[in-house]
N, C-alpha and C positions, 0 to 999 in steps of 0.2 A: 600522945594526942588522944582528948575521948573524941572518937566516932559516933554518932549516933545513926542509926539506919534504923528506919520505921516503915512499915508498909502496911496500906491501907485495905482493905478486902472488903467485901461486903455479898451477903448472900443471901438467898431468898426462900422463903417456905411455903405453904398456900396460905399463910396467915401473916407472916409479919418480916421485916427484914430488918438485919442484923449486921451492925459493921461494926468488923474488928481491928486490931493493930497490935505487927507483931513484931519485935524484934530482930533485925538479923544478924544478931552475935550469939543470943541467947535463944533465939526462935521462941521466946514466949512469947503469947497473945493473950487480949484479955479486949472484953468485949466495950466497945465505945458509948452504941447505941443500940436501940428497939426500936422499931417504926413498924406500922399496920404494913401489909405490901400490899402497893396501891394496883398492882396488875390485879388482886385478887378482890381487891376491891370493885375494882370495874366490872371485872368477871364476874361478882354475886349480885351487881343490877340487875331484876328482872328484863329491863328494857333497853337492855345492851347488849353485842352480839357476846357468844359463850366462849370464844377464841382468846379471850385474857392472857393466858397462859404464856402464848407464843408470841406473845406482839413486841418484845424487847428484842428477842431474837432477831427480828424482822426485820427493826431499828439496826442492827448494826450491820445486818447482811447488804440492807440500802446503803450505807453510809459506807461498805468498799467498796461496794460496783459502783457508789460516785466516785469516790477517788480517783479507781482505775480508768475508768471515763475520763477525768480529769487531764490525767498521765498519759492519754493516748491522742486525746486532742493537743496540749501541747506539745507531743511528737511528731503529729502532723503537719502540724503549722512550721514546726521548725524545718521537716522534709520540704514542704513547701516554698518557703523562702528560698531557702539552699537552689532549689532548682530554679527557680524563677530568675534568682542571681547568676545562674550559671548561663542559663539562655539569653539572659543580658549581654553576658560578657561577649557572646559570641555573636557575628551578625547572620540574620535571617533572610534567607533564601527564598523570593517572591516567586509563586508559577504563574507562568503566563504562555502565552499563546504567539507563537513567532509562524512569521513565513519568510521566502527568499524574495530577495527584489528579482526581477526577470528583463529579459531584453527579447519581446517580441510584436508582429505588426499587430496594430489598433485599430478595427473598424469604427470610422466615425459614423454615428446614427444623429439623425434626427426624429422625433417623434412626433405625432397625433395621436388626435381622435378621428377616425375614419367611418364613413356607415358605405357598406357594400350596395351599391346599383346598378341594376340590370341594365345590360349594353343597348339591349332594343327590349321595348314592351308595348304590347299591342292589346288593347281594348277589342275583341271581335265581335263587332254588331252587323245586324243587316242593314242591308242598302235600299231591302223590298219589305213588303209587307206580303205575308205569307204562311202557310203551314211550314212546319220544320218537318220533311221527310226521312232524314235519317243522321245522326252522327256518329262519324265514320274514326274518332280518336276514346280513348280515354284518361281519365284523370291522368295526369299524370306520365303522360308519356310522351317521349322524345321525337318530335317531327323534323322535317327537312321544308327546304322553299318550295312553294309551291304546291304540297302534298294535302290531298283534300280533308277538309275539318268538316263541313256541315253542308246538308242537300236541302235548297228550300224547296216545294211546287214551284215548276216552273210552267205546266200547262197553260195557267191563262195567258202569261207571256208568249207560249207558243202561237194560241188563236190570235192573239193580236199582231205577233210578224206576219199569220198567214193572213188576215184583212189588210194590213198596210202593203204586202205584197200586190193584193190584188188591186187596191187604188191603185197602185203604179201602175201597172197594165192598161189601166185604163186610159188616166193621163198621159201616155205615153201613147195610145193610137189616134187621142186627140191632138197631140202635138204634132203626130206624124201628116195626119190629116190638115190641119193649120200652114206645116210647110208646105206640102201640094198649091194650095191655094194660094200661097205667098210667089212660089216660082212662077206659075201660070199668070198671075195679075202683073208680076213682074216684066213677064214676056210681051203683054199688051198695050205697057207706056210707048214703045216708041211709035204704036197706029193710031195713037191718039184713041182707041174705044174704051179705053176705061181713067177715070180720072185717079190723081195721083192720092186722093183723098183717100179714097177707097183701099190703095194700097197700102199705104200708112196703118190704116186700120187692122190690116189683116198681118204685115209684119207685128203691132202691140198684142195681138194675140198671141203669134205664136213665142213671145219672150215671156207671156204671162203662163201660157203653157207650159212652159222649161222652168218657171219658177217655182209650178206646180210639181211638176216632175221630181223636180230636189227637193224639196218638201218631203214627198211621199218615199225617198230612200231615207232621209233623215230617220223618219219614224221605224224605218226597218231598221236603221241602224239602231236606233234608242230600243227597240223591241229586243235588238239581240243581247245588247248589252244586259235589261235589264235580267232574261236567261243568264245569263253570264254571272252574274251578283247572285243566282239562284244555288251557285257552285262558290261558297268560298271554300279558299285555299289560307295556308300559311304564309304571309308576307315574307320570312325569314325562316332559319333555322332557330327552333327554342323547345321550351318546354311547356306544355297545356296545362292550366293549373285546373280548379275547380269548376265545372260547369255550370250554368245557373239553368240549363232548357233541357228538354227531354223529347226525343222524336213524338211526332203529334201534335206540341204548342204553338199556336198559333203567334207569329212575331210580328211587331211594326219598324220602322226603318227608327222612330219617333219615340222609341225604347230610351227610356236612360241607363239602363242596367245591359251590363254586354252577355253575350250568350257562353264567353269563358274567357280568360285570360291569358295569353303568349307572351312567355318572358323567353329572351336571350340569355342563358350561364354561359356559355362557352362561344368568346369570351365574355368576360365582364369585368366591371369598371368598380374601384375604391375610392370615395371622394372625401380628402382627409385637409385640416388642417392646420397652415403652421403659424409661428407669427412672424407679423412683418418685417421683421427685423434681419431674419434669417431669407427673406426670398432675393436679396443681390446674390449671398455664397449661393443660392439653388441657381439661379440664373445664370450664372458664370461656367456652374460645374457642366451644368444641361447643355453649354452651346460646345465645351469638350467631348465631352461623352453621354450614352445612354445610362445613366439611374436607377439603380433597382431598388424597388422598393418590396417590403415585406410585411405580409397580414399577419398580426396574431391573435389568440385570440382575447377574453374579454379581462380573461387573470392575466394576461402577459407573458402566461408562460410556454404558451403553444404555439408553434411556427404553421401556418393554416396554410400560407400559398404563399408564392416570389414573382413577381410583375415588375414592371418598368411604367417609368412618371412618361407619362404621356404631356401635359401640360398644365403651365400654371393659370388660374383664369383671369381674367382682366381686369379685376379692380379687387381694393382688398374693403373688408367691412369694418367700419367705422364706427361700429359698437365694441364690436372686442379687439381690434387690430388685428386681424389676423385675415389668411387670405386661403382660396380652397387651390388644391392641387387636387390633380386627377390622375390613375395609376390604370393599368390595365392588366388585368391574369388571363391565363389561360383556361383554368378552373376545368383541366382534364378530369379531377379526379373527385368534383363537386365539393368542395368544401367552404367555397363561401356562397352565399346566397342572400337576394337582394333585402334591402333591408336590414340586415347583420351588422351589428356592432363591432367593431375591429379596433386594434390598436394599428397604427401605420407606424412604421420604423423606415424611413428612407437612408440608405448607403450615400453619404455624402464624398465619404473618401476612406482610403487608410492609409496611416501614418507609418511609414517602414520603421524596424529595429527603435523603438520606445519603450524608454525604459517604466516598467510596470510595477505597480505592488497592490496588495490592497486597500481600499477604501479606508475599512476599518482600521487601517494603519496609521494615517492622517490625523492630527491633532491640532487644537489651534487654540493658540495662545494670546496673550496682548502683542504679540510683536506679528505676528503672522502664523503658517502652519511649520509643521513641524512632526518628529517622528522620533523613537526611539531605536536606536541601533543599537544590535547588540555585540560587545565587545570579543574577543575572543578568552579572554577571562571571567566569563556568564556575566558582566556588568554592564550596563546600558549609558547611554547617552543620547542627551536630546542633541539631534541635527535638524538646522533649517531647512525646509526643500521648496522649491516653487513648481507647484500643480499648475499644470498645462491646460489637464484634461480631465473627465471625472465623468466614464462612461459604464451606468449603472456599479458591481461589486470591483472594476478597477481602473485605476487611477492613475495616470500618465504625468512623471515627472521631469520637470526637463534639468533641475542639477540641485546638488546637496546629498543624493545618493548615487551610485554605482548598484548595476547588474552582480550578482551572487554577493550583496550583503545581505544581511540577516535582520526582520524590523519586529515588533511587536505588535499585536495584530488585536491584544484582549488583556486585561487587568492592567493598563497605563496609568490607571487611577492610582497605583499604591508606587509607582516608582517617581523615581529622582533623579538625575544624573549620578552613577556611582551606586545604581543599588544594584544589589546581586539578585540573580534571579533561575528560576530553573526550567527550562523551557518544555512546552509542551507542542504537539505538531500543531501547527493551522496554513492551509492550503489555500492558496487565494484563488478564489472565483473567475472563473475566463467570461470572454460573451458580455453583451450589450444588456442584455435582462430586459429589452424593452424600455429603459430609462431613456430620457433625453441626454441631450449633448451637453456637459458646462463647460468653459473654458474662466480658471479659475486664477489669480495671483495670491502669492503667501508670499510674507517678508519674513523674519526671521522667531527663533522661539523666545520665548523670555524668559532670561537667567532665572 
């Protein structure tokens, strides 16, 4: 057989290039062609960069780092696939947040809006008109009953007990005188020397005289009194708020502005409200037992004072339905004050041994609520449950769960009946939080 084997070469000069072919039996070669080389072509443009030379080189060095480029992308994509197929095959393991169902007692609350008011508050004006001689409290501080707050003059009251004293005196030796004359004219009806006119007369004296006479103590009494009013005192125990007078001012009884304010804390009163739907269970629980109710504060999450419902009031309001109840503290330790915004939580009852979970465990479906349990082979299952109760972070069920199972409390979004999952801790929340009461029905989950 003839073979023929030719190989083709070509090489290059600063001037021209040259391609040969040679033989590979006989290794002869013998020249094809002549061609100008066009690198050096480019190279001898003045207006082209001087690098001519090396620019085929360049060409080919680009032309394996593509390739290899090439060959490593499609080795990735192939790794890729491979794993992605593998993580198919196998099922994947959801984290999520589980807690234990529990069996313990349920404080039921009711809630409000409550604003704190002073048990007694006292406007302290004068009764007299007069200099202010001295006050005897300061801002601020804590009196008893009866304990003196302010001294008006009371001198010109005094000259006028001692003038109305002395009328008396006086009326009082003309009355004495008047009787005299009455007994003696008295004495002389039955001689016939003095007529009966006459004594009539002298008896209407002396009744106008005794009329006189109480008259004239009235005014001492009015004169003490008004001394009396020159010395107010404290009506109550409270506290003296800001004073508006200064020893020296001259006051009128005809002031509208009071000379300081006495408020009662201890105790004091929360008037909060509920709606009316809820005041039969309050009325019922109220005629069983005492109610305690508790202040928190304005975020709900500070226990400020614990009092007891004193009463509900008598009618309820016809704009919002709702009706006020009234609470009473002790406020030993001053924490509420009148005025103050509160949240009210009243203790309606507690529910013994209720089985509990959290809120966030609760799910609802088109059939009702529902929850997932989790298997003891990490897989989950929705079960239907009917919520009783749903008092702030927990949630009182009365069946579809059992005490120490296990529910899922966080990512319910990504499961199904049957998914696998890997659980992470979540602790369910004890305590009312201040929430109101719901009492809630759930039918069942949907397949």
């Amino acid at each position: 057989m003839n073979l023929e084997c030719r190989v083709t070469a070509t090489e290059h000069d600063m001037h021209t290039s040259n391609t040969w072919t040679a033989d590979c039996r006989t290794g002869a070669k013998r020249r094809v062609r002549k061609t100008p080389n066009p690198v050096n072509m480019i190279a001898s443009s003045p207006n082209q960069f001087r690098a001519g030379i090396s620019f085929a080189p360049c060409l080919i060095m680009l032309s394996i780092v593509g390739a290899l480029c090439a060959l490593m992308i499609g080795c990735s994509s192939a790794a890729d696939t491979k794993q992605q197929k593998a993580q198919a095959a196998g099922p994947r393991s959801v984290s999520v947040a589980v807690a234990q169902v529990q069996k313990q007692d349920v404080p039921v609350y009711l809630s409000g809006l409550g604003t704190v008011t002073a048990f007694n508050t006292a406007n302290i004006k004068s009764r007299v008109d007069g200099q202010i001689m001295k006050v005897n409290v300061r801002e601020g501080q804590n009196v008893k009953q009866g304990d003196l707050l302010v001294e008006i003059d009371s001198r010109p009251f005094q000259v006028q007990l001692e003038q109305t004293q002395a009328q008396l005196y006086r009326d009082q030796a003309q009355l004495r005188d008047a009787k005299l004359n009455l007994d003696r004219y008295t004495a002389l009806i039955p001689s016939g020397s003095i007529a009966q006119q006459q004594v009539d007369t002298q008896k209407a004296l002396v009744d106008q005289l005794e009329g006189t006479v109480r008259n004239d103590q009235a005014l001492i009494d009015n004169a003490k009194l008004q001394m009396t009013y020159c010395h107010i005192t404290a009506p109550f125990n409270g506290r003296v708020g800001l004073r508006q007078v200064d020893p020296g001012n001259i006051i009128h009884a005809s002031d509208t502005n009071p000379m300081l304010i006495l408020t009662q804390l201890e105790p004091i009163a929360v008037i909060f409200t509920l709606a009316e739907d809820l005041l039969p269970s309050v009325s019922q629980h109220m005629q069983k037992s005492t109610l305690e109710v508790d202040a928190l504060s304005r975020d709900d999450q500070t226990k400020l004072a614990t009092g007891k419902l004193v009463t509900i009031d008598n009618q309820i309001d016809a704009t919002t339905g709702t009706a006020k109840l009234k609470a009473v503290f002790d406020n030993k330790d001053a924490q509420l004050w009148p005025n103050q915004f509160v949240n009210a939580d009243l203790l309606l009852e507690t529910r013994k041994n209720s089985t509990v979970l959290p809120t966030a465990a609760i799910l609802r479906g088109p059939q009702g609520t529902f929850v997932y349990a989790v298997k003891s082979d990490k897989t989950v299952e929705a079960r239907p449950v009917t919520v009783s109760l749903t008092q702030g972070n927990t949630t009182v069920v009365s069946n579809g769960i059992n005490p120490g199972d296990t529910v899922v409390t966080d990512g319910q979004d990504k499961l199904q009946t049957g998914s696998r999952i890997e659980p992470r801790s979540g602790t369910p929340s004890a305590g009312h939080g201040g929430g109101s009461s719901k009492q809630d029905t759930a039918g069942t989950p949907g397949s």
